[in-house]
C-alpha positions as YAML, in Angstrom:
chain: A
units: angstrom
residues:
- id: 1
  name: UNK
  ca: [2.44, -21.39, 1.95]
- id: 2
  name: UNK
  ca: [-1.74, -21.03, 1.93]
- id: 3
  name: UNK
  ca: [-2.25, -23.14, -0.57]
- id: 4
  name: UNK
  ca: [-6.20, -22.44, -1.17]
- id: 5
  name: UNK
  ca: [-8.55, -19.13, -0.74]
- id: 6
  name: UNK
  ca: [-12.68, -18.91, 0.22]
- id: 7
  name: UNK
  ca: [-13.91, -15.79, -0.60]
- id: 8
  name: UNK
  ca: [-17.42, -15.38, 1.11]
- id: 9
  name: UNK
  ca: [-19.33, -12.51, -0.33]
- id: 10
  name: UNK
  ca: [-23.27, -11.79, -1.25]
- id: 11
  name: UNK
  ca: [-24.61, -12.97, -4.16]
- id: 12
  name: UNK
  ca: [-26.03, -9.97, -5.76]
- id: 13
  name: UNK
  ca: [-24.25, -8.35, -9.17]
- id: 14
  name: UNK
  ca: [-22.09, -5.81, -7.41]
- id: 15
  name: UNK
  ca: [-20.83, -8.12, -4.36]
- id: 16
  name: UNK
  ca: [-19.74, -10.77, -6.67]
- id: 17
  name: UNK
  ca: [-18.00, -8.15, -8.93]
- id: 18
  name: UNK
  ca: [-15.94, -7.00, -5.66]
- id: 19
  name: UNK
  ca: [-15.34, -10.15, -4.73]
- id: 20
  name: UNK
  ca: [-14.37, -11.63, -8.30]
- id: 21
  name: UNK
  ca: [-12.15, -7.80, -8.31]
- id: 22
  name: UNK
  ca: [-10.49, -9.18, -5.09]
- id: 23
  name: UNK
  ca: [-10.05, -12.58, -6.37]
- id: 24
  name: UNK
  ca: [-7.76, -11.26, -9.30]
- id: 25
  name: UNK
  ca: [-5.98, -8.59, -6.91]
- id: 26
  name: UNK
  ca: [-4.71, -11.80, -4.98]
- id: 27
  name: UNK
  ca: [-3.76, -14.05, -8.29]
- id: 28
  name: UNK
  ca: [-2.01, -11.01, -9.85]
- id: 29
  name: UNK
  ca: [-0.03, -11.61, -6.79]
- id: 30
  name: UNK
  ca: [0.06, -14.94, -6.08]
- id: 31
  name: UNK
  ca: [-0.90, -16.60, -9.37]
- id: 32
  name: UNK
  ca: [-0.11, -20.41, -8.56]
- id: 33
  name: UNK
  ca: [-2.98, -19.49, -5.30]
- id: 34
  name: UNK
  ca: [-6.47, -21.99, -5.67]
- id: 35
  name: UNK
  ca: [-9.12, -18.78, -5.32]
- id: 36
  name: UNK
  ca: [-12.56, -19.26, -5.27]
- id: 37
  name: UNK
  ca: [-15.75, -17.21, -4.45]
- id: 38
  name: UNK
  ca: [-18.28, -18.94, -1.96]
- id: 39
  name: UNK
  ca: [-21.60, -17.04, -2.63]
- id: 40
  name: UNK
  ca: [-24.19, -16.27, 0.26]
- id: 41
  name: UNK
  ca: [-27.52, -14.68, 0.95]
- id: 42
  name: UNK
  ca: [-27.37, -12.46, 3.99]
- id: 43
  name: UNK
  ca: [-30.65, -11.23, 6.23]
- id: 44
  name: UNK
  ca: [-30.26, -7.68, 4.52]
- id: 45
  name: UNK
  ca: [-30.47, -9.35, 0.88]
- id: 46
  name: UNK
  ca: [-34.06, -11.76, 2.24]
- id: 47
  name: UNK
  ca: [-35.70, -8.53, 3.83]
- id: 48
  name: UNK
  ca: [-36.20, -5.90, 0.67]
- id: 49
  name: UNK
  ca: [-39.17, -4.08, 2.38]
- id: 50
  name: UNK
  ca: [-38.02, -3.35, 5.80]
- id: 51
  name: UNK
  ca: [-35.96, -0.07, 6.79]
- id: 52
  name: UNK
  ca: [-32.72, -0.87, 7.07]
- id: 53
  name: UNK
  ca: [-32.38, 1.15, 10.26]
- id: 54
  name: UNK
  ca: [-35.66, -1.17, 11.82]
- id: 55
  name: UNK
  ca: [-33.73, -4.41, 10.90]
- id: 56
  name: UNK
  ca: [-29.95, -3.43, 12.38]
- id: 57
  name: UNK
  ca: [-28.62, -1.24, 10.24]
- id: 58
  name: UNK
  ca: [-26.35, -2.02, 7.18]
- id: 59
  name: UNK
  ca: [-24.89, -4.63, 9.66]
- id: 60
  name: UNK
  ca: [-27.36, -6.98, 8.29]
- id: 61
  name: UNK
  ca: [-25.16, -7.75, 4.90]
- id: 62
  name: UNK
  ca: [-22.38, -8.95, 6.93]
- id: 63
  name: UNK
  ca: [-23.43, -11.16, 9.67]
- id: 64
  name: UNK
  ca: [-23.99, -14.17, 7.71]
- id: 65
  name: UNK
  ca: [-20.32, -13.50, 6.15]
- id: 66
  name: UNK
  ca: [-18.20, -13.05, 9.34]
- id: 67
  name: UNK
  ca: [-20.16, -16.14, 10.92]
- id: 68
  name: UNK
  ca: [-18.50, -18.00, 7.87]
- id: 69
  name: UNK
  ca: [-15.40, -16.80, 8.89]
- id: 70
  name: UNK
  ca: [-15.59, -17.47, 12.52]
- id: 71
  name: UNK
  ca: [-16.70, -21.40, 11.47]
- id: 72
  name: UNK
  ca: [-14.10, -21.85, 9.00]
- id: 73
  name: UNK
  ca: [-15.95, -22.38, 6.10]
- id: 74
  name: UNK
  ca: [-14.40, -19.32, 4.14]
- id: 75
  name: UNK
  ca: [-10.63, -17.82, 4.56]
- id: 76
  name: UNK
  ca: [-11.83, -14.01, 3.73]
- id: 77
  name: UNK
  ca: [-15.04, -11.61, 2.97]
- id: 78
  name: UNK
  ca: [-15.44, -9.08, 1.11]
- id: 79
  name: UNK
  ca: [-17.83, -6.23, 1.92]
- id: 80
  name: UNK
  ca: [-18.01, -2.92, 0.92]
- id: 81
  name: UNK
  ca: [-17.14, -1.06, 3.59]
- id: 82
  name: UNK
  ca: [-20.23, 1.39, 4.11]
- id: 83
  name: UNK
  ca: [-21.82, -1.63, 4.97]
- id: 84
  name: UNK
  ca: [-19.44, -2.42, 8.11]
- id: 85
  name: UNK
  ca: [-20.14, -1.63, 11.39]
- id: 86
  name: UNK
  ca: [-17.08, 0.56, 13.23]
- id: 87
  name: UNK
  ca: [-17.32, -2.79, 15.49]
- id: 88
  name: UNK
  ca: [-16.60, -6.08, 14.50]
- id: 89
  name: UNK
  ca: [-16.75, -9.34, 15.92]
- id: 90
  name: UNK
  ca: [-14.14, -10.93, 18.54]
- id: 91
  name: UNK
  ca: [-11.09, -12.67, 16.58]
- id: 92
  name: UNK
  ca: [-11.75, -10.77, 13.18]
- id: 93
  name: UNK
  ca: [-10.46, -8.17, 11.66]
- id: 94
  name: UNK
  ca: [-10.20, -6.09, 8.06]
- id: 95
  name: UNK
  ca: [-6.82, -7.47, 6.68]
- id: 96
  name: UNK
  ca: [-6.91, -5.25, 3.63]
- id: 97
  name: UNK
  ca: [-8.59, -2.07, 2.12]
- id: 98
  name: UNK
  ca: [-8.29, -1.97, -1.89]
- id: 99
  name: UNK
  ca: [-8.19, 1.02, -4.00]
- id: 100
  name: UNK
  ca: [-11.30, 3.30, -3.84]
- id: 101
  name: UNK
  ca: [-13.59, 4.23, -6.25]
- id: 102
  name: UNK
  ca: [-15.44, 7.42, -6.18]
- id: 103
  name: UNK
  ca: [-16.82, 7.76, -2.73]
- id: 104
  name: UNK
  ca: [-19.85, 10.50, -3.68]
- id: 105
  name: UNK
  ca: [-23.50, 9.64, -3.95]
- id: 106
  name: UNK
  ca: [-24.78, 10.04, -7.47]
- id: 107
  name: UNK
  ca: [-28.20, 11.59, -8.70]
- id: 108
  name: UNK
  ca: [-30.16, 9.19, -11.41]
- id: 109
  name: UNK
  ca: [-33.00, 10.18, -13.13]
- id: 110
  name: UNK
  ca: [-34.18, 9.90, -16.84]
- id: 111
  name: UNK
  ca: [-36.35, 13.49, -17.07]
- id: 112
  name: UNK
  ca: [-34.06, 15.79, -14.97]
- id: 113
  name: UNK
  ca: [-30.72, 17.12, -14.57]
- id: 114
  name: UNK
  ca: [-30.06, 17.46, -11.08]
- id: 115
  name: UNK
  ca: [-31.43, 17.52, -7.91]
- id: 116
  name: UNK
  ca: [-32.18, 21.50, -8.49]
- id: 117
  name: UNK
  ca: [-34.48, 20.58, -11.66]
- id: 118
  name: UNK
  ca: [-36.88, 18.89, -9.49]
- id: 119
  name: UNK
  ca: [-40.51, 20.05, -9.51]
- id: 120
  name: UNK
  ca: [-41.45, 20.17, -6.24]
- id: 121
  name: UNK
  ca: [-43.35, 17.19, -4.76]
- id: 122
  name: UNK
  ca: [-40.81, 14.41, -7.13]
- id: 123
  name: UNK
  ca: [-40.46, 11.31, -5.35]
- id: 124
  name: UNK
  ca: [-36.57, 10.90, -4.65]
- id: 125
  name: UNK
  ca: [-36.35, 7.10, -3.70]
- id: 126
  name: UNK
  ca: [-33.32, 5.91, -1.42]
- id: 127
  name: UNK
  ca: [-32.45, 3.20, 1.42]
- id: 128
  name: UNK
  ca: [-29.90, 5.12, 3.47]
- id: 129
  name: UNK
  ca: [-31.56, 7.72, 6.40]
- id: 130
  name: UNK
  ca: [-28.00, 9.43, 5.99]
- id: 131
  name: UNK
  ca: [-28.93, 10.80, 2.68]
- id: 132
  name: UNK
  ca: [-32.70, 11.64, 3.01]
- id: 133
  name: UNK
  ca: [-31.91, 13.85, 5.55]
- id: 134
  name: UNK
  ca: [-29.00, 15.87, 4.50]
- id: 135
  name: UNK
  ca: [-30.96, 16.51, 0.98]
- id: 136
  name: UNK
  ca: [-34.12, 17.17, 2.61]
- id: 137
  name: UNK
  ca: [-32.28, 19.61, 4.50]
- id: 138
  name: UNK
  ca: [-31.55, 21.35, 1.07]
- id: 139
  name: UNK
  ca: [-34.24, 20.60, -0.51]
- id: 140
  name: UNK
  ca: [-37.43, 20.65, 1.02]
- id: 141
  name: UNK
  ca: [-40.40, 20.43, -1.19]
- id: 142
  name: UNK
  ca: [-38.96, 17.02, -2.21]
- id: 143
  name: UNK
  ca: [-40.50, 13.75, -1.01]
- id: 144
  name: UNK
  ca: [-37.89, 10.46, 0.23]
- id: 145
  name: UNK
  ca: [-39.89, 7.25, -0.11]
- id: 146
  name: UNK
  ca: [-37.69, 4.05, 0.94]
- id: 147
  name: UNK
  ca: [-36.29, 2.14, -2.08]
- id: 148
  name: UNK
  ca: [-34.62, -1.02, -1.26]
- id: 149
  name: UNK
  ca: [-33.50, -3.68, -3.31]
- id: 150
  name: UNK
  ca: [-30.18, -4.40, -5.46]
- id: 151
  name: UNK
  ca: [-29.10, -2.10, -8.54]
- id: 152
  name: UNK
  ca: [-30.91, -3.67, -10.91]
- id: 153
  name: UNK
  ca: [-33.70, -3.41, -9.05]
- id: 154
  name: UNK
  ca: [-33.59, 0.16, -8.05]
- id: 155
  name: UNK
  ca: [-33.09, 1.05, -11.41]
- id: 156
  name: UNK
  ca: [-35.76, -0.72, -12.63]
- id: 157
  name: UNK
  ca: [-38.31, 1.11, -10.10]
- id: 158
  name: UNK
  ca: [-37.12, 4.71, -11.40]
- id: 159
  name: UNK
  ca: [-37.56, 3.52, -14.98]
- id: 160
  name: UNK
  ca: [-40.97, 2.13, -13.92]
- id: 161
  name: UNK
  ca: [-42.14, 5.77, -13.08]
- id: 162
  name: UNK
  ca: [-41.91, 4.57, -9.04]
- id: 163
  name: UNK
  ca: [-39.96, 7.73, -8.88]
- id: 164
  name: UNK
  ca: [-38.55, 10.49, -10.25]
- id: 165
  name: UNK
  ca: [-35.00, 10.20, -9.34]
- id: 166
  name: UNK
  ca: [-33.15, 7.68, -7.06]
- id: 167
  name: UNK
  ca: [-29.73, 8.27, -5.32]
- id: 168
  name: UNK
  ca: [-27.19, 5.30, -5.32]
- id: 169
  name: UNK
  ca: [-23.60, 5.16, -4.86]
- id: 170
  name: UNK
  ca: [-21.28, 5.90, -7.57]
- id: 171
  name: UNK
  ca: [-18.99, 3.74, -6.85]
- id: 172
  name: UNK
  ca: [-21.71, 0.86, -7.25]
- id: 173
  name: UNK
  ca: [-22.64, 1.94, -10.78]
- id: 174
  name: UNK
  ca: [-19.46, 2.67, -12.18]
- id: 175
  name: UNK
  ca: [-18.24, -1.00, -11.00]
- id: 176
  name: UNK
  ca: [-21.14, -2.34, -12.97]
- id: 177
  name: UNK
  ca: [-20.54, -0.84, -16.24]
- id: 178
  name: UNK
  ca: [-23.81, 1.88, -15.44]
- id: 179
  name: UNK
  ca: [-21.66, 5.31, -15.13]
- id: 180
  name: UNK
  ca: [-24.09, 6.59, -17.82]
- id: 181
  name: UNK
  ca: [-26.91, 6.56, -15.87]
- id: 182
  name: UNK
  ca: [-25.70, 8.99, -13.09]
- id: 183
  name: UNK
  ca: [-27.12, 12.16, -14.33]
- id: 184
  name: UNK
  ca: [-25.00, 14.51, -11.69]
- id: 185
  name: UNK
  ca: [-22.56, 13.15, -8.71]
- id: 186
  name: UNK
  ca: [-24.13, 15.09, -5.47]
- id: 187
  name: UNK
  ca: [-21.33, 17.25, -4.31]
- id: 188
  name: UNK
  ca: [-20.27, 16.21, -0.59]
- id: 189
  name: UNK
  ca: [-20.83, 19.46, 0.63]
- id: 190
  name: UNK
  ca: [-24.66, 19.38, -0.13]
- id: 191
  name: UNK
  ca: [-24.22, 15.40, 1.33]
- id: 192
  name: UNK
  ca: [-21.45, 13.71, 3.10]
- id: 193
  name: UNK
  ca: [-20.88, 9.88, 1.95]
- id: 194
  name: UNK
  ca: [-21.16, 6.97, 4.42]
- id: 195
  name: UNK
  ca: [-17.93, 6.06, 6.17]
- id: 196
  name: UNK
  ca: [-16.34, 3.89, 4.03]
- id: 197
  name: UNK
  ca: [-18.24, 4.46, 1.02]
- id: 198
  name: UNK
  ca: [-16.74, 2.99, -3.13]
- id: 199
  name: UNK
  ca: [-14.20, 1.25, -0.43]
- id: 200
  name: UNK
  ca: [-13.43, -2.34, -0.78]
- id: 201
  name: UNK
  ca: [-12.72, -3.78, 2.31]
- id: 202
  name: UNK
  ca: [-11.15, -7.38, 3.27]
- id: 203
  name: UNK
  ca: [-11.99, -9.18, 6.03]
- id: 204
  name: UNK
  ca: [-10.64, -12.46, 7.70]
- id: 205
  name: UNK
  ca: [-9.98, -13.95, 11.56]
- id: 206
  name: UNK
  ca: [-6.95, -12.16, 13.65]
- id: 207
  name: UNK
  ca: [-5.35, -15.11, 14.19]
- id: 208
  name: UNK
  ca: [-4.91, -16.11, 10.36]
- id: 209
  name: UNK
  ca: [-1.27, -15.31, 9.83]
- id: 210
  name: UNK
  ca: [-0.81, -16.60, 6.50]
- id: 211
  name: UNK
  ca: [-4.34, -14.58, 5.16]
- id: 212
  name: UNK
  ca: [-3.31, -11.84, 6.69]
- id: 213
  name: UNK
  ca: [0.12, -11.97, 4.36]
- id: 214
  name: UNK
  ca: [-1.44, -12.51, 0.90]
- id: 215
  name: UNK
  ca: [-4.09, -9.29, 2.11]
- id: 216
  name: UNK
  ca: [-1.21, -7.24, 3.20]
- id: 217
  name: UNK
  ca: [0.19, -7.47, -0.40]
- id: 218
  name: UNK
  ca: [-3.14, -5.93, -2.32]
- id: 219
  name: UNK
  ca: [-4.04, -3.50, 0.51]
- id: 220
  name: UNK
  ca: [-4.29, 0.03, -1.26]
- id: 221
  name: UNK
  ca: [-2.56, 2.58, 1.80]
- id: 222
  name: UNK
  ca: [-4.16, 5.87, 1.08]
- id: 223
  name: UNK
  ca: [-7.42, 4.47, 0.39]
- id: 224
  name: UNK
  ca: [-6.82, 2.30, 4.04]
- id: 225
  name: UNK
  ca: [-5.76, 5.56, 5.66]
- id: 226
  name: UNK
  ca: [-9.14, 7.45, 4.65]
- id: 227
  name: UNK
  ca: [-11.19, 4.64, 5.16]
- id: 228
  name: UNK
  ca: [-9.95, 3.84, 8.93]
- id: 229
  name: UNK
  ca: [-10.29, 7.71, 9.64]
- id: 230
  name: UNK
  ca: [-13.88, 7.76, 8.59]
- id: 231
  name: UNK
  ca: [-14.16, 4.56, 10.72]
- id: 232
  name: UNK
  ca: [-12.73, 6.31, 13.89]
- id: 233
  name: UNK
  ca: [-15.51, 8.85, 13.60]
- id: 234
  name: UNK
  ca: [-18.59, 6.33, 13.27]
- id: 235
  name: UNK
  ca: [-17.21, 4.58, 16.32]
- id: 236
  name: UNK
  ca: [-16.31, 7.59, 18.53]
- id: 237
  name: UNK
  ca: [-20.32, 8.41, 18.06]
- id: 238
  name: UNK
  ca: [-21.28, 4.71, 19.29]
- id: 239
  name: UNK
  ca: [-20.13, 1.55, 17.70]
- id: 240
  name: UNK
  ca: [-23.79, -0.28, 17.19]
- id: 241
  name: UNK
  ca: [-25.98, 3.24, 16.61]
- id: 242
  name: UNK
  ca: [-27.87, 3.16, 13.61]
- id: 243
  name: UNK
  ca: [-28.22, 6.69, 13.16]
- id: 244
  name: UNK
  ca: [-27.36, 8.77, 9.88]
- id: 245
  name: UNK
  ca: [-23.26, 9.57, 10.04]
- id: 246
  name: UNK
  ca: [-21.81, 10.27, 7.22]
- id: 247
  name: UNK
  ca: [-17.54, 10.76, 7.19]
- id: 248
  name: UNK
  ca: [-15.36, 11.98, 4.52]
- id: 249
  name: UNK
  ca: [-11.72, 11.90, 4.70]
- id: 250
  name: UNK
  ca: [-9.79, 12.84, 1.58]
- id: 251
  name: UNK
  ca: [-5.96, 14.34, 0.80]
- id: 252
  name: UNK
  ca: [-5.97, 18.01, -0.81]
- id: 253
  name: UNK
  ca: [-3.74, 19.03, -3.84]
- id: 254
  name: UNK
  ca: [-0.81, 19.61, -1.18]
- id: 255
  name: UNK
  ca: [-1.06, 16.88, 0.58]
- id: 256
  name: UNK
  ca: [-2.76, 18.00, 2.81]
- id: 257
  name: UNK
  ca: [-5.99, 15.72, 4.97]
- id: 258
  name: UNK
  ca: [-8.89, 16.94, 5.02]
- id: 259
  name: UNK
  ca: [-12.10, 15.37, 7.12]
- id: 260
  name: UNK
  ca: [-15.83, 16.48, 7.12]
- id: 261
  name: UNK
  ca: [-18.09, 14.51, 9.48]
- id: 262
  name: UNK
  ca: [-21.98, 14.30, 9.55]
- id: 263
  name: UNK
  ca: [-24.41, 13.14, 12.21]
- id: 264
  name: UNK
  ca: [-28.36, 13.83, 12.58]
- id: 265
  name: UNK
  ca: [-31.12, 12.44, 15.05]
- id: 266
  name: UNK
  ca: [-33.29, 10.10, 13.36]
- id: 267
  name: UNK
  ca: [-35.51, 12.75, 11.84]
- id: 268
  name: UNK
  ca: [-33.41, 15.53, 10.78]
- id: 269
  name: UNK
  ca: [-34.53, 18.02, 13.70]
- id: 270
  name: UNK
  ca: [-30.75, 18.55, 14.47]
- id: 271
  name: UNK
  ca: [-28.02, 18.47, 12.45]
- id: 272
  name: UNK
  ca: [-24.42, 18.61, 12.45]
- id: 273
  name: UNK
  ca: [-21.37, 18.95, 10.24]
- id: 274
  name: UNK
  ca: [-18.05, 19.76, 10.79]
- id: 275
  name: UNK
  ca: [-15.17, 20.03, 9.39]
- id: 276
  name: UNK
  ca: [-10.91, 19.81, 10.27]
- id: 277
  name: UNK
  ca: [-8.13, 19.65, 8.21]
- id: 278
  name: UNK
  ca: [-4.32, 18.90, 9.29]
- id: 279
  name: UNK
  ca: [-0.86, 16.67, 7.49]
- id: 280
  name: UNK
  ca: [-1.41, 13.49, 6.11]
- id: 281
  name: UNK
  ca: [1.05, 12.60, 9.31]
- id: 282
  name: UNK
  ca: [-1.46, 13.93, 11.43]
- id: 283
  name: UNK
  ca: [-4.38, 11.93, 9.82]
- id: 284
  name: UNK
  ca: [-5.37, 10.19, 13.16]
- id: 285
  name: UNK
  ca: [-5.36, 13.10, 14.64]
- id: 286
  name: UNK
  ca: [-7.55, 14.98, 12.71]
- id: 287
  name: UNK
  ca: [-9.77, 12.33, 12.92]
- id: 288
  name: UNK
  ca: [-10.06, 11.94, 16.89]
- id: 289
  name: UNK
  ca: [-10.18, 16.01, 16.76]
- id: 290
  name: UNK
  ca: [-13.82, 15.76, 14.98]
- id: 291
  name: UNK
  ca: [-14.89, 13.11, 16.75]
- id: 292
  name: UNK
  ca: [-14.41, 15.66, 19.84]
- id: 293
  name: UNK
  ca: [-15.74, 18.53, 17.87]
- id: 294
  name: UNK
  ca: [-19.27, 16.52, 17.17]
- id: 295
  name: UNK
  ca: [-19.28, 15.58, 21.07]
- id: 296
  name: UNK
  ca: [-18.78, 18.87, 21.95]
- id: 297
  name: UNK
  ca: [-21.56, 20.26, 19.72]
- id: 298
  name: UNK
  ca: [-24.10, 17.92, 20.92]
- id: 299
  name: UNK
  ca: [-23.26, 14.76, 19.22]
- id: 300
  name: UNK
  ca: [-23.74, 12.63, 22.02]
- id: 301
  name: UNK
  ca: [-27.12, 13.58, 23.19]
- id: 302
  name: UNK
  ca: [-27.89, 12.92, 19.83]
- id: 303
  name: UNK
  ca: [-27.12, 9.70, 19.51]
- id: 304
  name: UNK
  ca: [-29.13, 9.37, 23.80]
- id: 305
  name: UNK
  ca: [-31.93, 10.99, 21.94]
- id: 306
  name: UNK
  ca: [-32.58, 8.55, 19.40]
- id: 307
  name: UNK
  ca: [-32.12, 5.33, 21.78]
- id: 308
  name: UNK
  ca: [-29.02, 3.78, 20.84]
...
């Protein structure tokens, strides 16, 4: 029996609360287990002014993690799993998926509403491409500035007067105790979340059968289910492409599953969105039947057209 656990995460506020959240999944489990967190600054957390799409994508929080992994100096990481690419390393793996929090994109601002109450020209600051171009899309006579940086940090910007709203994850506000300052949740038909997005996800090495066994016991299987659906779509549109995709996979009031997939070029000029729905059974399935569907409609010159 493991008689020790490394947790590698980032270092910022949110990252340490998922991994501290993870931490006490396991000892609620295993409560005689030695956990601790190993903290770690990542190339995405030392470049705050580049694009994430000119520096490798979201990728960039998790390199420095899974090379921990691979050299043995921590036993699992914990990302969040928009931040995952639909590829990972030889020899790892993601051993467990926890409960998700709410996967939507939320709408901050301290003078308006919603989105709608914007006077035109308001600067809406962001970091994710996905977003910026799906609202654009809606709403046009806003402006999309980049807006990198932690929580804290965004947050600070908007109440600065940088901007006149920012859009963050939910999921990343409610975990720090800053649900109040979401003015509206954007609905995901107006913009589809990141794969993976408000998912916890676990990762550790392939060959680590007695990891692997304490994960198993804290994975969350309907959040897994959604989350590796979503996943299936990002990859079937090119494993390393840093272009906007969002993927949505959720269970209707009859059990039902129900998938909406997203995917621009780089600068919004074309768009699509689709949508399929099928039995929780069939959740693969539905999956693999819009990763066709995008194909079909184009979503592979897409991703030839913007060079990845």
């Amino acid at each position: 029996m493991l008689q020790s656990l490394r947790i590698a995460t980032r270092e910022s506020a949110l990252a340490l609360w998922q991994a501290n959240h993870v931490r006490q999944l396991i000892l609620d489990q295993f409560p005689t287990l030695d956990v601790t967190v190993v903290g770690m600054t990542t190339e995405g957390d030392r470049n705050k002014t580049s694009p994430l799409s000119r520096i490798g994508g979201k990728g960039v929080f998790v390199k420095e993690l899974e090379q921990a992994l691979l050299s043995g100096e921590a036993d699992i990481a914990v990302h969040s799993m928009k931040d995952v690419p639909s590829e990972l390393p030889a020899g790892l793996m993601i051993g467990a998926i926890c409960e998700r929090e709410n996967p939507t994109d939320a709408f901050v601002s301290n003078h308006f509403a919603s989105m709608v109450a914007l006077p035109a020209g308001s600067r809406v600051g962001t970091s994710s491409l996905r977003r910026r171009l799906q609202l654009q899309r809606h709403f046009p006579s806003l402006v999309f500035p980049e807006l990198r940086g932690n929580v804290d940090t965004r947050l600070r910007k908007l109440d600065d007067g940088d901007y006149e709203a920012i859009v963050l994850a939910t999921a990343g506000l409610t975990r720090l105790g800053l649900a109040d300052r979401i003015k509206a949740p954007i609905d995901p038909a107006l913009c589809v979340p990141a794969a993976g997005q408000g998912a916890v996800g676990i990762e550790c090495a392939e060959d680590r059968d007695d990891v692997r066994a304490i994960l198993a016991a804290i994975e969350h299987a309907d959040s897994a289910l959604c989350v590796h659906c979503e996943r299936m779509v990002s990859s079937g549109l090119g494993a390393t492409c840093n272009l906007p995709i969002g993927a949505y996979a959720r269970f209707d009031q009859d059990d039902g599953f129900l998938m909406t997939a997203y995917v621009s070029d780089d600068i919004g000029e074309r768009q699509i969105r689709c949508e399929e729905r099928g039995s929780r059974e069939a959740a693969q399935e539905v999956a693999n039947g819009l990763v066709t569907e995008l194909l079909t409609r184009g979503g592979r010159e897409l991703v030839g057209a913007s060079g990845h």
